[in-house]
N, C-alpha and C positions, 0 to 999 in steps of 0.2 A: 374556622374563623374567617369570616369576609375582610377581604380588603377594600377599606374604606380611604381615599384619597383625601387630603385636605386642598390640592391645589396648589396655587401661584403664593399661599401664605406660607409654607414652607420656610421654617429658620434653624433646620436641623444642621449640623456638622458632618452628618454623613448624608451620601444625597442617596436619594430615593430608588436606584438602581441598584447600589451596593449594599443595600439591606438585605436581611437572609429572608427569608421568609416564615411566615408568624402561624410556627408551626408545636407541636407540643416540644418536639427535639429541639425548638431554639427557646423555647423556653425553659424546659430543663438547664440546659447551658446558663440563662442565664441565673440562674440559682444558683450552679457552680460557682461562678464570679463571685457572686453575693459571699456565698460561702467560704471563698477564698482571698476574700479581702480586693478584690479585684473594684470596689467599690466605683470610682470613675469612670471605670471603663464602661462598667455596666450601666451608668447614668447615661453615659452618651449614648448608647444602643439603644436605652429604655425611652429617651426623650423622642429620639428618632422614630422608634417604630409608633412609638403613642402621638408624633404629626401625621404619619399616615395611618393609624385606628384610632382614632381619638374613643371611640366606642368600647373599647376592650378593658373591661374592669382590673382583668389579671396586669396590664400594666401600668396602669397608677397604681393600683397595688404593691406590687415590687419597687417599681417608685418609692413610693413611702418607704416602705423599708430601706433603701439605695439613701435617701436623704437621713433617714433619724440615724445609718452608721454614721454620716458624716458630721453628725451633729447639727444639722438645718433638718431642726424640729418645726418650723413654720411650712418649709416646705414638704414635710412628711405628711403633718396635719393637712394640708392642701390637696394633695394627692391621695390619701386616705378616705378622706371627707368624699372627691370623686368616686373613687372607688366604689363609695360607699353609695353613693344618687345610682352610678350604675350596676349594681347588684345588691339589692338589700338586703337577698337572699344571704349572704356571706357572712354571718355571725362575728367568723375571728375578725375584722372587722371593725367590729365595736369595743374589743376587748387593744386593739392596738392602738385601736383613738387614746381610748382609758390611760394610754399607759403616755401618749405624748402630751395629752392636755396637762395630763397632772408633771409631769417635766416643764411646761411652759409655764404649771402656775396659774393652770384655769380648771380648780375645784371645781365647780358646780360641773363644768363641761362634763372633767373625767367623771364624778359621782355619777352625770346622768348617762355616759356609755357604758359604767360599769351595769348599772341597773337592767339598760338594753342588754347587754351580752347575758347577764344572770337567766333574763326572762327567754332568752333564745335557748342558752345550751348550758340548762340546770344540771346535766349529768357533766360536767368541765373535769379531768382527774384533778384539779387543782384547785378545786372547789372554794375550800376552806380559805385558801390564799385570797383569793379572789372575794369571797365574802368578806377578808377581814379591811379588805383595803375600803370596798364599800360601805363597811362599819367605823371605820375611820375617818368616812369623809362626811357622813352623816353625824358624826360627833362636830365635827366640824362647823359644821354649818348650824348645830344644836346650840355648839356656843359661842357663835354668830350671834343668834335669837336670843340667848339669854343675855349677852352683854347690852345688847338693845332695847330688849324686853318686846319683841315681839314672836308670831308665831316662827317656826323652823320654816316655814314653806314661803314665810314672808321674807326672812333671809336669805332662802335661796333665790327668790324670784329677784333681792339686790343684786346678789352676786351673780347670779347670769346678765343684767344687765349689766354689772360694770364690769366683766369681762368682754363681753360682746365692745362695746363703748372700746376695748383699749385696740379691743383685733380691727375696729373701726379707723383709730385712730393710726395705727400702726400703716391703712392704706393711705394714707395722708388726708381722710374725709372728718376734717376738726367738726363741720356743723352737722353729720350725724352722730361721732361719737358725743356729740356735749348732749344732745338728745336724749342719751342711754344713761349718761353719768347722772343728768338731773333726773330723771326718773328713779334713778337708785336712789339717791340723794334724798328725795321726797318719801320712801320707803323705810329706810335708815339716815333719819336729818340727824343723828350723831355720830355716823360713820364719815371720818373724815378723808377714806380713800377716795371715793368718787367723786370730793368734795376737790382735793389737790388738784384730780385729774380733769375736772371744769375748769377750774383756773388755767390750764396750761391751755384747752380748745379755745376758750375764751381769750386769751393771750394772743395763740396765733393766728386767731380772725381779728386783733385791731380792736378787739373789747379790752382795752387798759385796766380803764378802772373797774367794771366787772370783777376782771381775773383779779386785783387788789382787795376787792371788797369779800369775795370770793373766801381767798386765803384769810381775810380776818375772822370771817365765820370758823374756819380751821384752827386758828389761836387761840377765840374765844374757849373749842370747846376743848383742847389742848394746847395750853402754850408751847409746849417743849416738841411740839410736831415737828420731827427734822424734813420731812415731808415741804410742810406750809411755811417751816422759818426757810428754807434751804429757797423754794420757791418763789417768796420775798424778794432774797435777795439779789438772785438772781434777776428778776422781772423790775425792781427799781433800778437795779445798776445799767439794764441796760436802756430804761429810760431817762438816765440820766441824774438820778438821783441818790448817788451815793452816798450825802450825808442821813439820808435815810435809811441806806441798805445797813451802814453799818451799826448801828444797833441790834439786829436780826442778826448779824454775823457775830456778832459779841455773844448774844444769849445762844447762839448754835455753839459758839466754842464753849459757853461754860457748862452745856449739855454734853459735849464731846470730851472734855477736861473729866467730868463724875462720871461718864459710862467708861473711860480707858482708865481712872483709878478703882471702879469696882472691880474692873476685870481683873490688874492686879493683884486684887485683895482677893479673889476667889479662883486666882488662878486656874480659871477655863477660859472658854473663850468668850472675847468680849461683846459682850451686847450684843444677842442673837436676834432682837428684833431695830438696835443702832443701827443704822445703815450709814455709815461710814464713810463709803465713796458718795453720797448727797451730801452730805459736811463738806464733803474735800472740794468737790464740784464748784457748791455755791463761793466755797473760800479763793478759788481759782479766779472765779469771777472779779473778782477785788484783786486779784496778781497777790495775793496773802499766803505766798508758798510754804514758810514756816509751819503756818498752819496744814496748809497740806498735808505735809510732809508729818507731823506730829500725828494727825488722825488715822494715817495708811501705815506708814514704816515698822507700826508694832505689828501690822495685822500680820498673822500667820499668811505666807503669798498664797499657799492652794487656796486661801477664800478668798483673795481679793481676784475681782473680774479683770480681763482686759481694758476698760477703760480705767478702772482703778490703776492699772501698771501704768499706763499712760500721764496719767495725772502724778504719779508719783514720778514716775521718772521725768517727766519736763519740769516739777518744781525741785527736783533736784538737779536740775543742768539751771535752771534759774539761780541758784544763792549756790553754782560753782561746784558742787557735789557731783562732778563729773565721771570718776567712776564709780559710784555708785550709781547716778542716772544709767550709766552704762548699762550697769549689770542688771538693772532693774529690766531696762529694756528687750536686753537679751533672752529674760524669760518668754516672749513674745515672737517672738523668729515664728513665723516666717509673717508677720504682720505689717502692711505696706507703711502704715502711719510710725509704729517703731521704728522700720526699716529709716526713714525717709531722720528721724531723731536722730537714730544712730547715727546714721549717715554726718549729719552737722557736728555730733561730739568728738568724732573719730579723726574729721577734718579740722577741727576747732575752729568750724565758723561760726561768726554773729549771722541770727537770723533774722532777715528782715525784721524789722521794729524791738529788735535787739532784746527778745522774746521767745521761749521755746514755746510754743504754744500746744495747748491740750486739750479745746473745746474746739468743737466742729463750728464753721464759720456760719451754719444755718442755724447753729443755737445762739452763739452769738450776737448773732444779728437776724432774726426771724421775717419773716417777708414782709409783714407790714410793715414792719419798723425802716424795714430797707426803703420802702416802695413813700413813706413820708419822707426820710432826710432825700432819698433822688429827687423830687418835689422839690425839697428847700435848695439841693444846692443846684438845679436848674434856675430856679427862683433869683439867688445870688450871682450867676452866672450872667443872665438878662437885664441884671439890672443896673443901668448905664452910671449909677453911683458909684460901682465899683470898677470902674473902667483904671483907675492906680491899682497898680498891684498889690502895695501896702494895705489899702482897701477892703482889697478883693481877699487879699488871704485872714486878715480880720474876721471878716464876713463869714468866711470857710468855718476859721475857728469856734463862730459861735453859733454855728448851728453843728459842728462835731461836737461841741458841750454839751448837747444832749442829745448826743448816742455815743457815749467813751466807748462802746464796744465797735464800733463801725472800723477806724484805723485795726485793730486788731483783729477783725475776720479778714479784712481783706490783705493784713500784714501775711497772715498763715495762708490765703490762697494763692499768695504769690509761690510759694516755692511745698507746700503740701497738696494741693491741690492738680485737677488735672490740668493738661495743658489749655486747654479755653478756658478755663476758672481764671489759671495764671495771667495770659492774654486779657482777661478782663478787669482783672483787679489790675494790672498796670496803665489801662485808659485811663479805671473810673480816679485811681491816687495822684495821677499828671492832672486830672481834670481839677479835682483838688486841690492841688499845687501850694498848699501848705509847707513851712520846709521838711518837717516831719514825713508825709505823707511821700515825697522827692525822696528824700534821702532813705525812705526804704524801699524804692524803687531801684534808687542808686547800690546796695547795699548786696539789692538781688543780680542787678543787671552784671556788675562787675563780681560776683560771688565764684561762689562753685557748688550750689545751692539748687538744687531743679535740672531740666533737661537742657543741653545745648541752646537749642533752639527758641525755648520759653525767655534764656539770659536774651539772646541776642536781637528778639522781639523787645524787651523791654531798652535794653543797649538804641535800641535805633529809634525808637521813640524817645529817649532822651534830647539824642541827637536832633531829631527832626524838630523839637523841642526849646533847640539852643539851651539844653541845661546842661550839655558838657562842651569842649572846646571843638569844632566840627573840623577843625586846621588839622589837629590831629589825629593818629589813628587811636581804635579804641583798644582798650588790652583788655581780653575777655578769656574765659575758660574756655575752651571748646578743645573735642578731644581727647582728654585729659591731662592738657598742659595751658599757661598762658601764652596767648598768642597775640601779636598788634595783629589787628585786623582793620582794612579801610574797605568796608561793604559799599558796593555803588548804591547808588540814590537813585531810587524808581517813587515815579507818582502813579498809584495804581485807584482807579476809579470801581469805586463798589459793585457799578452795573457797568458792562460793556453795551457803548453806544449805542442803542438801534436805529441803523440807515432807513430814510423814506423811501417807500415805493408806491408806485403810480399803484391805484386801488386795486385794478385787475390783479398785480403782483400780490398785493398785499394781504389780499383775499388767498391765495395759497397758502402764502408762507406762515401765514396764521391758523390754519388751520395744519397744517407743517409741526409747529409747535403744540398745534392740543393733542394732535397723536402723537407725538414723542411724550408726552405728559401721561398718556395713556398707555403708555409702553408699545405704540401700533408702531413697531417702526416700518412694516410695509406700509403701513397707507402715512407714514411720514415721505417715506422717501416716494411715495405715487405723486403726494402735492407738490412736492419738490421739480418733478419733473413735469409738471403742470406748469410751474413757473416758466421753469425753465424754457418752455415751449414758447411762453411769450415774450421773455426777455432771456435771450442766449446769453449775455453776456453776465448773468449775475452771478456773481464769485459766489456769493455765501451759499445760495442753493449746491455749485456744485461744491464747495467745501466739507455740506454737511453728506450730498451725497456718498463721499468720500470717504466717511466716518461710519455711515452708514454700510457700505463696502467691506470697510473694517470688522465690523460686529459681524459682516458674515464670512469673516474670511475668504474675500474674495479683492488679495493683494492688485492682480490687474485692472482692475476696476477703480481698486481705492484708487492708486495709483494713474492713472487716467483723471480721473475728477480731479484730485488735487494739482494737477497739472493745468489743467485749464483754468482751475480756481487763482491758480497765482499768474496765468496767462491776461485774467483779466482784472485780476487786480496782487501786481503786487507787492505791497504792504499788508497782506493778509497773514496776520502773526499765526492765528490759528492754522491755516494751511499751508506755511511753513515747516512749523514745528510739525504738524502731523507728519505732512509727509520726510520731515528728517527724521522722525522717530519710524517710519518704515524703512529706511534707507538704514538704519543702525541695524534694524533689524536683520534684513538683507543681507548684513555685512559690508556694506558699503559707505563707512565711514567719513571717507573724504567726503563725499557727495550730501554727506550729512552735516559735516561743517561747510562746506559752499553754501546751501540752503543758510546755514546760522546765521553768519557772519553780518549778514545787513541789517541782520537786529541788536547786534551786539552796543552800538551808540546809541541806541534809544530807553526813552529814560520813562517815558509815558505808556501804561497801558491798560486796558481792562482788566478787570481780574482774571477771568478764564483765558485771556491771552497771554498775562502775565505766568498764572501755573501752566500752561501748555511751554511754553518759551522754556522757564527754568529747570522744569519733570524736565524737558530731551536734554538739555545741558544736562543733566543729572546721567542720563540714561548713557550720554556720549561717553564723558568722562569714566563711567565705569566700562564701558566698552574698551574703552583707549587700555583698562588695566589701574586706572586711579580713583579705588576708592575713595582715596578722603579728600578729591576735589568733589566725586561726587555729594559724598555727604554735605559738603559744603556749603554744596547750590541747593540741595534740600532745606538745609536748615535755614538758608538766606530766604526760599521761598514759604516756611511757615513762619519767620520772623513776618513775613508781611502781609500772608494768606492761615493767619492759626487754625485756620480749621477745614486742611487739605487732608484730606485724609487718607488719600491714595501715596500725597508725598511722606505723611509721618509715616505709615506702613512700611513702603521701601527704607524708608530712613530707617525703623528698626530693625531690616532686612538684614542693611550693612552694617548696623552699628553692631548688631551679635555677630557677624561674621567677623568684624573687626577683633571681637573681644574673642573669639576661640582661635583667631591667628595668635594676637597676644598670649593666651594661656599656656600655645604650643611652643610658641619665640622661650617665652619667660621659664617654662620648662626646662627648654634645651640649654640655655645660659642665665641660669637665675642672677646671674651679677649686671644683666643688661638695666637699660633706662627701662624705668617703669611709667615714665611717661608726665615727669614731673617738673622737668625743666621750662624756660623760657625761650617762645621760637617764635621769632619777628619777621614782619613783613610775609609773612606766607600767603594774605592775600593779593597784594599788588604784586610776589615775581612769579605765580605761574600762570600759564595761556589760560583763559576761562574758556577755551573750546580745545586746547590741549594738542598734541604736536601731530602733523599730518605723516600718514604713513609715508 
């Protein structure tokens, strides 16, 4: 087998060195794995060696296999399907497709690789098995045609389009799958699957009334479509229209009322073709928990899906059903969205907008719909009528009147989502400034609700805000206790300054920057000393040369630049911090706080000066032996830079380090503090550079 390199695109886990070689004995092996449950493990090895052979059929192959144990049947089918371009030769194959399409629910797919596999390897010892599944799926599609009335081949030619249409739609490409759905549609104009599934592409390209009219066709030719009702009312409530959704939600429940009493009455299970969790769904949408909770709670749990547990258990943490919500949830371990539930019930907090929520914030509020109300409320913002605040939150109000779901996506990304979600929804709710919108910012900020650092980002835009008292300190979670906290006040500018230089200069250091853009850092740091040749005294050249030093480990050097970089200019934060973060490294601490110190009263800075400054405070303090000033200045530094991603990293560095000192503590004295008390002033009495050797 040649070894084929992918390059500089490399995003493998294990790097390229430590790979075994892609020999039949490491391939054996991995089968063992496979064999052995070793499943993960084998993914890693399998991803890795398939970056450096992307040519090798045997390993998307195993691939496949490595995903469908884990139950990522999308990516099995993905890897298979490879497989399958690179050796057509390979029979089983066809017969593995067969087996993951029909798992995912794309008949025609598996019929048509059964068919392939039959016509490759007619002698199969399991022949029979195998013919009957393909006699199955031809009945299928038989009575397709006949409920339709047209031919079997006309049916299937639907159903591969509206499959294709959904695996379309599933890559986020809404204007080819509506393509596929309307072609089915035109094929089967009584089939009202492809028909639902236009209304939703149509939806989320900003076709409103389309995707309404859409689902009327669906009505017309079935009222009781929990599909098209469910659909409904989902798509009026969140434009705004809920005296109209709820009619739709009435005939859904009196649909859902007679299929949970036939079941009942026939004691099986109920309504094999009810779908259940679309009832429950659309009913979430109205916060109509009862209802929720009525249509799921009978369901036997092995058939209700993970979002179903979801939805059941938040409208049971809604109307106070708390351990119940609990247990519900518990089925669900190790699931981050459960987890993140749990987490609230166990605490007995109120969740921002005073709401367990159970619908993902991009269903909620779909991008177009977002990307009009941003529109309106820039619109409202700008316009000098609103200059009273009374006004202005009027103003707010009536253009959230029609998106009721807007406060509630962005209620759930404050403390379910990730940290730049969270960071975001508490711009755009200040920006807002509704008291609603405040007060579930306030709710999160002062909670115990989210990460550290996501509170204490929203804590400081209050602040900066004047919508808490600035006199005093704040009391926040952090750590796992309340703590008054009085965070300094930094003005951090988006871009750091770029200084003038005389043309000759500037013609370097500009191209200085396209090589670094280019990853050239030799011919970055060539131009650099270009400059430098004309103008000696320019700090930033040797600053960066500095850094450049750095990357190559080449400490005297670095060390020499940043020396003359602060020789001639110094206020240079970045060449500061760097070189105090070599100086920690070194071991040479004090020398690392003397560098600090004359940044410590400045309150102004770039952004990349501001995270350079805080990381070596960070780096110091844990040097000195004090993790949690470290974490500290971490968390200070993503409250005001949320998407540092070198300082969240370290921060999760120590915050597990923290939590297996604790397991070990709590162990050996389980009657100690668990971390639950009140502990003041802990930012204003220790050194923020920490005690000198």
């Amino acid at each position: 087998m040649a070894r084929q390199k992918r390059g500089k695109g490399r995003e493998s886990l294990i790097p390229a060195d430590q790979l075994p070689p892609l020999t039949n004995e490491t391939i054996n092996e991995i089968v063992r794995m496979l064999d052995t449950g070793q499943f993960l493990e084998a993914l890693l090895l399998l991803e890795a060696l398939r970056e450096e052979h992307p040519r090798e059929a045997i390993l998307s192959k195993l691939l496949g296999m490595a995903y469908g144990e884990i139950g990522d049947l999308r990516s099995a089918a993905e890897r298979w399907e490879e497989a399958q371009r690179l050796d057509p030769a390979d029979a089983s194959l066809w017969r593995l497709l067969a087996g993951v399409y029909q798992g995912q629910g794309r008949i025609v797919h598996a019929l048509r690789a059964v068919r392939r596999y039959l016509e490759e390897e007619p002698d199969d010892e399991e022949l029979a098995q195998i013919e009957g599944l393909r006699d199955a799926l031809d009945e299928a599609m038989r009575g397709l045609a006949a409920n339709y009335g047209v031919a079997p081949a006309e049916a299937e030619r639907a159903g591969l389009l509206l499959e294709r249409g959904l695996r379309t739609m599933e890559g986020g490409d809404y204007l080819g799958a509506q393509r596929h759905f309307r072609d089915a549609s035109r094929i089967l104009p009584g089939w009202v699957a492809p028909l639902n599934d236009l209304a939703l592409c149509q939806f989320e390209l900003g076709n409103f009334d389309a995707a309404l009219e859409t689902l009327g066709r669906v009505l017309a030719t079935d009222p009781d479509d929990v599909h098209g009702r469910a659909g409904l009312v989902r798509y009026l409530t969140i434009l705004g229209r809920r005296d109209e959704a709820l009619p739709h939600a009435d005939h859904l429940w009196a649909v859902t009322e007679r299929t949970l009493a036939r079941g009942q009455d026939q004691g099986d299970e109920q309504g094999e073709f009810f779908l259940f969790e679309q009832a429950a769904s659309a009913f979430m949408f109205l916060e109509q928990d009862e209802r929720v909770i009525a249509a799921l709670e009978p369901q036997p749990r092995e058939t209700v899906s993970d979002n179903g547990l979801i939805l059941l258990g938040a409208s049971l943490a809604n109307v106070n059903r708390k351990p119940a919500a609990a247990a519900a949830l518990r089925e669900l371990e190790p699931n981050p969205v459960a987890a993140r539930l749990s987490e609230a019930l166990q605490l007995s907090e109120t969740p921002p907008g005073r709401r367990f929520p159970a619908i993902d914030p991009a269903q909620l509020l779909p991008q177009k719909v977002a990307e009009r109300i941003d529109q309106e409320l820039n619109r409202v913002a700008a316009d000098p009528a609103n200059a009273d605040t009374a006004d202005r939150q009027d103003a707010m109000r009536a253009v959230l009147a029609g998106a009721p779901t807007f406060l509630p996506a962005f209620c759930a990304s404050l403390w379910m989502g990730d940290e730049l979600s969270s960071a975001n929804a508490v711009g755009l709710l200040l920006r807002v400034g509704t008291p609603e919108a405040v007060e579930a910012v306030r709710t999160f900020a002062f909670g115990r609700l989210g990460p550290d650092e996501t509170r204490l980002h929203a804590a400081l835009l209050l602040r900066r805000d004047g919508l808490v008292d600035a006199a005093r300190p704040l009391l926040l979670w952090q750590d796992g206790r309340y703590q008054e906290m009085s965070p300094p006040r930094y003005e951090i500018s988006t871009e750091d300054a770029a200084r003038p230089y005389p043309a000759a200069v500037a013609k370097f250091m500009d191209k200085a920057i396209d090589r670094r853009a280019h990853d050239d850092i030799e011919g970055a740091g060539r131009a650099y000393r270009q400059a430098l040749a004309i103008d000696p005294s320019l700090a930033e050249a040797e600053q960066q040369l500095g850094l450049i030093a750095l990357v190559n480990n080449d400490e005297a050097a670095a060390d020499a630049h940043f020396a003359r970089a602060l020789a001639g200019d110094a206020d240079s934060v970045i060449a500061r911090a760097t070189l105090a973060s070599l100086r920690i490294s070194q071991g040479r601490r004090d020398e690392a706080r003397t560098l600090l110190i004359p940044l410590i009263d400045r309150a102004a800075f770039g952004a990349n000066e501001f995270a350079s400054y805080l990381f070596t405070i960070a780096e110091l303090a844990a040097a000195d032996g004090d993790a949690a000033r470290a974490r500290q200045q971490l968390r200070l530094l993503l409250a005001y830079i949320p998407g540092h991603t070198p300082a969240r990293m370290r921060l999760r560095e120590l915050e597990q380090e923290e939590a297996e000192r604790k397991g070990t503590a709590e162990g050996a004295a389980p009657g100690g503090n668990r971390g639950l008390g009140l502990v003041r002033g802990t930012a204003g009495n220790s050194s923020l550079l920490g005690p000198r050797d």
